[in-house]
C-alpha positions as CSV (number, residue, x, y, z in Angstrom):
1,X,-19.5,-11.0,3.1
2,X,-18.8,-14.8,3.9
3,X,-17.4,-15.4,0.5
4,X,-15.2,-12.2,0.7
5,X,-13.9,-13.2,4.4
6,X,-13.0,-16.8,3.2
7,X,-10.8,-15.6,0.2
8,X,-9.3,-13.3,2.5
9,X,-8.7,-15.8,5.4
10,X,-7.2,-18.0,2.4
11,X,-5.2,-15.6,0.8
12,X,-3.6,-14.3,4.1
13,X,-2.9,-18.3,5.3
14,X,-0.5,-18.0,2.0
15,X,1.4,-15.3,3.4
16,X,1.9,-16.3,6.7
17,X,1.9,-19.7,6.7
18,X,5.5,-19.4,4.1
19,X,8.7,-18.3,3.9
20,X,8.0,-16.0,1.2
21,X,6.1,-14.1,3.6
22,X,8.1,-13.7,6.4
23,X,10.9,-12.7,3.9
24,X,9.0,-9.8,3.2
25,X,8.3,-9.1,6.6
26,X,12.1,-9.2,7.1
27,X,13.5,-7.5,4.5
28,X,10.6,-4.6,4.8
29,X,11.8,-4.1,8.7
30,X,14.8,-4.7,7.7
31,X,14.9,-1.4,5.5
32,X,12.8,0.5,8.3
33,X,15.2,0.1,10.6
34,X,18.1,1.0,8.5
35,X,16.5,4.3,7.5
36,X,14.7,5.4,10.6
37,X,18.3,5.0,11.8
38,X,20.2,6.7,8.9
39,X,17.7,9.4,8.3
40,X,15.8,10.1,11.4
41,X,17.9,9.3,14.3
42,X,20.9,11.4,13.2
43,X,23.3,12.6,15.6
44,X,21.9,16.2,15.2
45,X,19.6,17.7,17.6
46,X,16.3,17.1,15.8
47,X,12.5,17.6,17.3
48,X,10.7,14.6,18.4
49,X,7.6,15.6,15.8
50,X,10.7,16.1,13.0
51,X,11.7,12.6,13.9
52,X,8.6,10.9,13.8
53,X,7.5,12.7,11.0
54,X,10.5,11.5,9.0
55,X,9.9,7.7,10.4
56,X,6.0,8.3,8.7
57,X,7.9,9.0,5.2
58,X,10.5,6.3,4.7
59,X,7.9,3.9,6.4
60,X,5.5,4.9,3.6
61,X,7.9,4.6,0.5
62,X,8.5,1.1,1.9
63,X,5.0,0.0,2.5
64,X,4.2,1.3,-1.0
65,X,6.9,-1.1,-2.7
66,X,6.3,-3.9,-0.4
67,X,2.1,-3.3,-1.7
68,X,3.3,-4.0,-5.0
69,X,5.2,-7.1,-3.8
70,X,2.8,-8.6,-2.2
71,X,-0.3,-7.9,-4.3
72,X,1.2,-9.1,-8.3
73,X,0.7,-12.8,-6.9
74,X,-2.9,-12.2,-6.2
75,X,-4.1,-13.0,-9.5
76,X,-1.2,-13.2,-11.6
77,X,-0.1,-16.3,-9.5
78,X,-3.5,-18.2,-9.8
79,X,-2.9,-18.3,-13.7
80,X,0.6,-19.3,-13.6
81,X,-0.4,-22.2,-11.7
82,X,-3.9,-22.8,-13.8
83,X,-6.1,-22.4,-10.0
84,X,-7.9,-19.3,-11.7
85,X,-9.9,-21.6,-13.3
86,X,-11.5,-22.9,-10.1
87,X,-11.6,-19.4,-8.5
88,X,-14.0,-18.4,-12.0
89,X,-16.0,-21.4,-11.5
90,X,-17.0,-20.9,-7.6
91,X,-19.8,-19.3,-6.7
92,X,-18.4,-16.3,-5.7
93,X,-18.7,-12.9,-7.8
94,X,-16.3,-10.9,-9.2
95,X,-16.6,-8.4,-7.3
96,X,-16.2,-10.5,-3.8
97,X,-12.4,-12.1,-5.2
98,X,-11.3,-9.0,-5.7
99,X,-12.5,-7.9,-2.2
100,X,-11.1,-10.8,-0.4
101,X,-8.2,-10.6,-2.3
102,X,-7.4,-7.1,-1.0
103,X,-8.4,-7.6,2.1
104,X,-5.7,-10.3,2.6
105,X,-2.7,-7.9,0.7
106,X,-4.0,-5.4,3.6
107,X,-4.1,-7.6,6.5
108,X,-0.7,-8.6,5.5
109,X,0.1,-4.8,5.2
110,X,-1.6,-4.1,8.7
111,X,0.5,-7.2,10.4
112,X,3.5,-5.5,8.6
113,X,2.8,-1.9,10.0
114,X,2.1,-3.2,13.2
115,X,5.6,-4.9,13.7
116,X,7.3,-1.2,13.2
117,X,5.6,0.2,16.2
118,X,8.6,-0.1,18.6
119,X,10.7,2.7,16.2
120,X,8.5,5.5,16.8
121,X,8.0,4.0,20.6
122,X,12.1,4.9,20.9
123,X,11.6,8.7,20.6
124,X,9.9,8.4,23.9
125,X,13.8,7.5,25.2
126,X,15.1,10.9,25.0
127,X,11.9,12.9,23.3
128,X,8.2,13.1,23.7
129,X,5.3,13.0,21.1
130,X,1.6,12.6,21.2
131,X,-0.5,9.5,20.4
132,X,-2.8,10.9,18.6
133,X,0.2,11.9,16.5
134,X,1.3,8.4,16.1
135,X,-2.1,7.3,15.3
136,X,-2.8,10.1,12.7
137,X,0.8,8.8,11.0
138,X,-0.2,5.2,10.7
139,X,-3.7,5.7,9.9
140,X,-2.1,7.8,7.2
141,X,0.5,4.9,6.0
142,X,-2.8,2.3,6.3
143,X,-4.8,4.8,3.9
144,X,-1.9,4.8,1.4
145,X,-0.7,1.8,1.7
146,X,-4.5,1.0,0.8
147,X,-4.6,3.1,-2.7
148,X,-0.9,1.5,-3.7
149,X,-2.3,-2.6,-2.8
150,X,-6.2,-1.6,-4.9
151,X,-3.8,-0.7,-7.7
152,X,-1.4,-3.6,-7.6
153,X,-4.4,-5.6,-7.0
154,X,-5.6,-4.1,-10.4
155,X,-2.5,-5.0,-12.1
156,X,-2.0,-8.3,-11.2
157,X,-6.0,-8.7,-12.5
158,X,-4.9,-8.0,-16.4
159,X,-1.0,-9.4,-16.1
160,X,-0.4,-13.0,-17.1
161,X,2.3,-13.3,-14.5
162,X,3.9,-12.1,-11.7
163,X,6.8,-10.7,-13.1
164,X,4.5,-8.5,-15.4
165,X,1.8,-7.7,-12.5
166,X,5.0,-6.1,-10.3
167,X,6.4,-3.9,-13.2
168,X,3.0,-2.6,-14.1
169,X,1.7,-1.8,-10.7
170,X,5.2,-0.6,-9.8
171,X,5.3,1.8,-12.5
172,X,2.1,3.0,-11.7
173,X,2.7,3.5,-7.5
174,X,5.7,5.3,-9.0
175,X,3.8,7.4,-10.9
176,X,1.7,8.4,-8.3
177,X,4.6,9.0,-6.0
178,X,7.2,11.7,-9.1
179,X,3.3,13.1,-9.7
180,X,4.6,16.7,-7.4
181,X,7.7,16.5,-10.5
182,X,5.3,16.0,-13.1
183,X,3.3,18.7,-12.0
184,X,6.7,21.5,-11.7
185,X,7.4,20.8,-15.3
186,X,4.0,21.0,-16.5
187,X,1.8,23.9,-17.8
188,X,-2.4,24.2,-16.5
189,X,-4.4,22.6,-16.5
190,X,-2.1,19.6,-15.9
191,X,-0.3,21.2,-13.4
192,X,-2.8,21.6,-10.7
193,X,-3.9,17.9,-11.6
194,X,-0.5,16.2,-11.2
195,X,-0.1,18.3,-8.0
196,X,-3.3,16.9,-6.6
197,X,-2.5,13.1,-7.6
198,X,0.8,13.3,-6.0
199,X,1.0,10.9,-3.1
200,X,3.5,12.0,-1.0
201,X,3.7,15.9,-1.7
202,X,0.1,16.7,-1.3
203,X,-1.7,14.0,0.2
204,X,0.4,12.2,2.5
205,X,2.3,14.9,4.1
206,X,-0.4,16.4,6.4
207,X,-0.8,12.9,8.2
208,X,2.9,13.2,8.6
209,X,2.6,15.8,10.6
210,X,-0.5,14.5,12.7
211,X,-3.1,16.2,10.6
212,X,-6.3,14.8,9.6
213,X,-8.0,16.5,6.5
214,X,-10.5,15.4,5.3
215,X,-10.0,15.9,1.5
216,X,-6.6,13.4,1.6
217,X,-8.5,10.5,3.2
218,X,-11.0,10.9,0.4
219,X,-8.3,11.1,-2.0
220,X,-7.0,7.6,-1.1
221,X,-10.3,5.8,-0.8
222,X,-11.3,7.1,-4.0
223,X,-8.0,6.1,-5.5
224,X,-8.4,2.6,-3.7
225,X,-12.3,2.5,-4.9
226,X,-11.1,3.7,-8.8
227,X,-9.0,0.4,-9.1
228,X,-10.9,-2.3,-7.3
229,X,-13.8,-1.5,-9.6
230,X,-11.3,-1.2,-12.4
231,X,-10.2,-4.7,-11.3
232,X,-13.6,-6.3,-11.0
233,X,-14.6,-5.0,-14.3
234,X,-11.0,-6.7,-15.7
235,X,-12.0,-10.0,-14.1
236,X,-15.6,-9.9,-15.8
237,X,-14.4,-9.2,-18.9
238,X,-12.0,-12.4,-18.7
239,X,-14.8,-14.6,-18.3
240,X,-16.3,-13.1,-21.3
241,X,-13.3,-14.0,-23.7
């Protein structure tokens, strides 16, 4: 746990300690703002629970590209600048570098999330939601915001660069996103398997709307367990060529 804490610790310095960062940070809030106020606060009469459920689903789409952003230097970046090698020769496993290496994309993601809080805290100005409602909402962005930085993680483990790492996992979050079209133009038993993969449509809508189910958190931890082992496996067998 010590091994996976210091990459972590290391890997989240290297965020926050630069520009590049903060840029992120920026742009990302940037892009919240501009859409909470284009899309949610409209000048039509709207329910606060319609509002903040619309906050929950432009706030996702942007935590899943800024996920990608952040996560295709994890790996990709340490072979670009030839520091993978020392990383392979430490004592630490596999298994723990990937670890702490997500756990520092998600720190970064949970700093990020954080920072948004004062948009849903305006509804209160003229509306009035539950807590628990905001709480179901950004445990709901957390959880997928956790399956879109494993798989980034995953593609910035087999990708040579950055540039590669970000097209690959972004084609892939994509993916997961149009899955709800995929499944409308496909027959069974492809259909019902699209439907179920599809992040928004299916499993991120109920937490949108303050529900809990069970079945969608274990969707995203599964997805988020899938490609951190599919990542640690893609680091072992690099050490093997």
């Amino acid at each position: 746990m010590r091994g996976i804490l210091l990459v972590a610790r290391r890997d989240f310095a290297a965020y926050v300690n630069t520009i590049w960062g903060w840029l992120i940070i920026a742009v990302a809030l940037f892009l919240d703002g501009v859409l909470f106020h284009a899309l949610a606060l409209t000048s039509t009469a709207q329910y606060s629970a319609d509002v903040l459920s619309k906050f929950f689903f432009n706030s996702g789409g942007v935590a899943l590209g800024v996920g990608v952003v952040v996560t295709m230097r994890l790996f990709a970046e340490e072979r670009q600048t030839g520091t993978m090698v020392l990383l392979e020769s430490s004592p630490l496993s596999d298994r723990q570098l990937v670890l702490g290496k997500y756990l520092s994309a998600m720190m970064f993601m949970t700093l990020l999330h954080a920072l948004t809080a004062y948009m849903p805290a305006m509804i209160f100005v003229n509306g009035k939601v539950g807590i628990e409602q905001i709480a179901v909402g950004y445990l709901g962005i957390l959880l997928m915001s956790s399956a879109g930085v494993a798989i980034g993680t995953w593609a910035s483990s087999v990708s040579r660069n950055q540039i590669l790492a970000a097209v690959l996992g972004g084609m892939l979050v994509l993916l997961f996103v149009l899955c709800h079209w995929l499944a409308k133009v496909s027959d069974a038993p492809f259909k019902e398997l699209f439907a179920n993969m599809a992040f928004y449509a299916k499993q991120f809508a109920p937490f949108e709307d303050g529900r809990v189910n069970t079945e969608n958190v274990f969707y995203f931890l599964s997805v988020t367990f899938a490609f951190l082992t599919l990542a640690t496996q893609a680091l072992t067998a690099r050490r093997w060529e």
